[in-house]
C-alpha positions in Angstrom: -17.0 20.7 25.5 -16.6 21.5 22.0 -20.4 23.1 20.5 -20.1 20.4 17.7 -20.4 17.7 20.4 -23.4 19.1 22.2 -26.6 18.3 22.2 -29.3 19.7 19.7 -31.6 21.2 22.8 -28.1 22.5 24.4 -27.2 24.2 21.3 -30.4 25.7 20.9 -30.9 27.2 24.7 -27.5 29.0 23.9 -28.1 30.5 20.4 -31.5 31.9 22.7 -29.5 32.7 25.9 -27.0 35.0 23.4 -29.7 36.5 21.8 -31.6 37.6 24.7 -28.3 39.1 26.2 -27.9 40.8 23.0 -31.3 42.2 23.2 -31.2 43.4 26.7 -28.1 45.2 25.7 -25.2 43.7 27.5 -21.4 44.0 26.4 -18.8 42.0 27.1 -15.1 42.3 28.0 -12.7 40.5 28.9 -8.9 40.4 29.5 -6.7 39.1 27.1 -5.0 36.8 26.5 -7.6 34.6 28.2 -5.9 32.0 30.0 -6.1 28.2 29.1 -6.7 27.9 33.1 -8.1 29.6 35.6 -10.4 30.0 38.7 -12.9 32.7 37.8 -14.6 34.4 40.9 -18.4 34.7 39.7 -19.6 37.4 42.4 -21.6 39.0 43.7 -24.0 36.2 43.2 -27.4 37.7 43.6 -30.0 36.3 41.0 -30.7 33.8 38.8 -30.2 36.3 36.4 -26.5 36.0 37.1 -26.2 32.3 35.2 -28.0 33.6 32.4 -26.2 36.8 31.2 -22.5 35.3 32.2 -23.3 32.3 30.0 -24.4 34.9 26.9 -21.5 36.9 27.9 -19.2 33.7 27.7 -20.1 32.5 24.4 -20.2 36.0 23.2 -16.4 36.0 24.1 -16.1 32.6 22.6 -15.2 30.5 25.4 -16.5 28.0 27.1 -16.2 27.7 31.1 -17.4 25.4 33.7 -19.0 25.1 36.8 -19.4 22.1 39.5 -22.2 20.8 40.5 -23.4 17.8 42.8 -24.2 14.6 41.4 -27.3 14.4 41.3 -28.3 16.8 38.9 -26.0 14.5 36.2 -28.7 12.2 36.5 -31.3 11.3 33.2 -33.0 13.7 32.1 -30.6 16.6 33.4 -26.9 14.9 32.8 -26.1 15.5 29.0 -27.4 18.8 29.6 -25.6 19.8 32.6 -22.5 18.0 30.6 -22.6 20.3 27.8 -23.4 23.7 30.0 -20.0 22.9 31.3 -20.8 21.1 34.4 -18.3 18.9 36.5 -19.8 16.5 38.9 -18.6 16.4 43.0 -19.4 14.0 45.0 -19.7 15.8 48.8 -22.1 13.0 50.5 -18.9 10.2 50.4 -16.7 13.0 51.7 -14.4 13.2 48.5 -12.0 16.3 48.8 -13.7 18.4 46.3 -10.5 21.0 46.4 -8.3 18.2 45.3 -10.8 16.7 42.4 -10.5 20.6 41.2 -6.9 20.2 41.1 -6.7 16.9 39.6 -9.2 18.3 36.9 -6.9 21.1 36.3 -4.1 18.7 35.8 -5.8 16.5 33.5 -6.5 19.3 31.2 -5.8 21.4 28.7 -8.3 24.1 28.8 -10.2 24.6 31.6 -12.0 27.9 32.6 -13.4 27.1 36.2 -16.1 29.8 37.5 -16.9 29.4 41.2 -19.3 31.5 42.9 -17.9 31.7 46.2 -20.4 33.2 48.5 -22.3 29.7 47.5 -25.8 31.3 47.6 -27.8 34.4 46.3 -28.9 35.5 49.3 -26.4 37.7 51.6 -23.8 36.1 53.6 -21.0 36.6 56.1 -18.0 35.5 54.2 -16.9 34.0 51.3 -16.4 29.9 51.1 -12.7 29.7 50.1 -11.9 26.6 48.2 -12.0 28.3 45.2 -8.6 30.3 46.6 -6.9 26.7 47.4 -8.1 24.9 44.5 -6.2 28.1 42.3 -3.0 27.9 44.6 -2.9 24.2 44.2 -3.3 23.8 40.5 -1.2 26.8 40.3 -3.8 29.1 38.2 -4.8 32.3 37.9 -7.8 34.1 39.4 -9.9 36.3 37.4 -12.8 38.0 38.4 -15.9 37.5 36.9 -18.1 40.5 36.9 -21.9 41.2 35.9 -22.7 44.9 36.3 -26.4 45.6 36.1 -25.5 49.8 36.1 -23.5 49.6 32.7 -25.0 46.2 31.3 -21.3 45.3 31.1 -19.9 41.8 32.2 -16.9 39.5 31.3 -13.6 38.7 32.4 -11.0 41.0 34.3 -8.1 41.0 36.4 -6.8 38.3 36.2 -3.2 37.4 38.6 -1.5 34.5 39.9 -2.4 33.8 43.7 0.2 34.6 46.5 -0.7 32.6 48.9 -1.5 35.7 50.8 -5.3 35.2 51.0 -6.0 38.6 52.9 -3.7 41.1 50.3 -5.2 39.2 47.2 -8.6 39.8 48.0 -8.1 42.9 49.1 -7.5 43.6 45.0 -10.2 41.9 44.3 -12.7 43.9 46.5 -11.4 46.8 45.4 -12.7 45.9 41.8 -16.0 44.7 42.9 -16.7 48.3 45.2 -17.0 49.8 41.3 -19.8 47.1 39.8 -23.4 47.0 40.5 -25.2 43.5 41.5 -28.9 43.0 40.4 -29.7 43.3 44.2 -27.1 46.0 45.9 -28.8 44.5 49.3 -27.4 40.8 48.7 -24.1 41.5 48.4 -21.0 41.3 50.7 -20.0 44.3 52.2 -16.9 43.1 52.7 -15.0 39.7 51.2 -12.4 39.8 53.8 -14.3 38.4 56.7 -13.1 34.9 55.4 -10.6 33.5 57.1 -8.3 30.8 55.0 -7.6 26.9 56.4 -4.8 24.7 54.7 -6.6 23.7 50.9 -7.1 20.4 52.6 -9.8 21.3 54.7 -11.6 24.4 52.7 -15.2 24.3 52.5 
């Protein structure tokens, strides 16, 4: 959403929210060009903290990215708000395809910077939730990882490739770059990504 078109309270929370990463001494970076479309991989996922400096660190490059969310939190008070954050609204409980509403999104737009956090929780789990992988093969975007590291105060955008289809190789890259970034909480990270296993996009959770 273009800044012009949101809200006065929207506006305001991310002139703060760039400040305060400013403050705390972040820098970002980021790969470029920055593609129109993507999927970008927001891990490892470990605080709150996370949503705050990325969206600094966003601005701060001067894009704006989304995120999904369900739909209930588009509801008065929260919707123009989550609107103009960048939210997109699923709808798991009628058991819409959420992979495919990606795509169709993708499709639809123009621009459209994706960010999917896909161990799906701050706390540490077993493997990675893969839609994310089968909503970037299907729309036919490129991944880039997303990366907050707490060690160098350094975040932003990098690495970004096309998908092969070869779930097990890409992420392989992938994990390779995250070995070398620091999470708020080391503990609550994966120690490995590649314990996913990959179903046809159909049926990804």
């Amino acid at each position: 959403m273009n800044g012009n078109n949101k809200g006065w309270l929207s506006r305001l929370l991310e002139w703060l929210i760039v400040r305060f990463y400013h403050a705390m001494g972040w820098r970002a970076v980021a790969v470029q060009p920055i593609p129109k479309k993507a999927i970008i991989i927001a891990a490892p996922h470990t605080s709150n903290w996370d949503f705050i400096y990325y969206i600094g660190l966003t601005r701060d490059l001067g894009i704006e990215t989304s995120f999904m969310a369900k739909k209930e939190l588009f509801r008065w008070p929260l919707g123009r708000f989550m609107r103009d954050m960048g939210g997109v609204e699923v709808n798991r409980q009628q058991g819409g395809n959420y992979v495919q509403a990606m795509i169709d999104e993708f499709n639809r737009r123009d621009q459209f910077l994706l960010t999917i956090a896909p161990e799906g929780t701050r706390k540490s789990v077993g493997q990675w939730k893969t839609g994310f992988y089968h909503i970037a093969m299907g729309a036919k975007v490129p991944l880039i990882v997303g990366m907050m590291d707490y060690a160098k105060k350094t975040g932003g955008l990098a690495l970004a490739f096309m998908p092969t289809g070869d779930y097990a190789a890409d992420m392989a890259r992938v994990e390779e770059f995250y070995r070398s970034t620091t999470p708020k909480h080391p503990d609550k990270a994966m120690k490995s990504i590649l314990a996913a296993s990959v179903q046809p996009f159909d049926k990804a959770a």
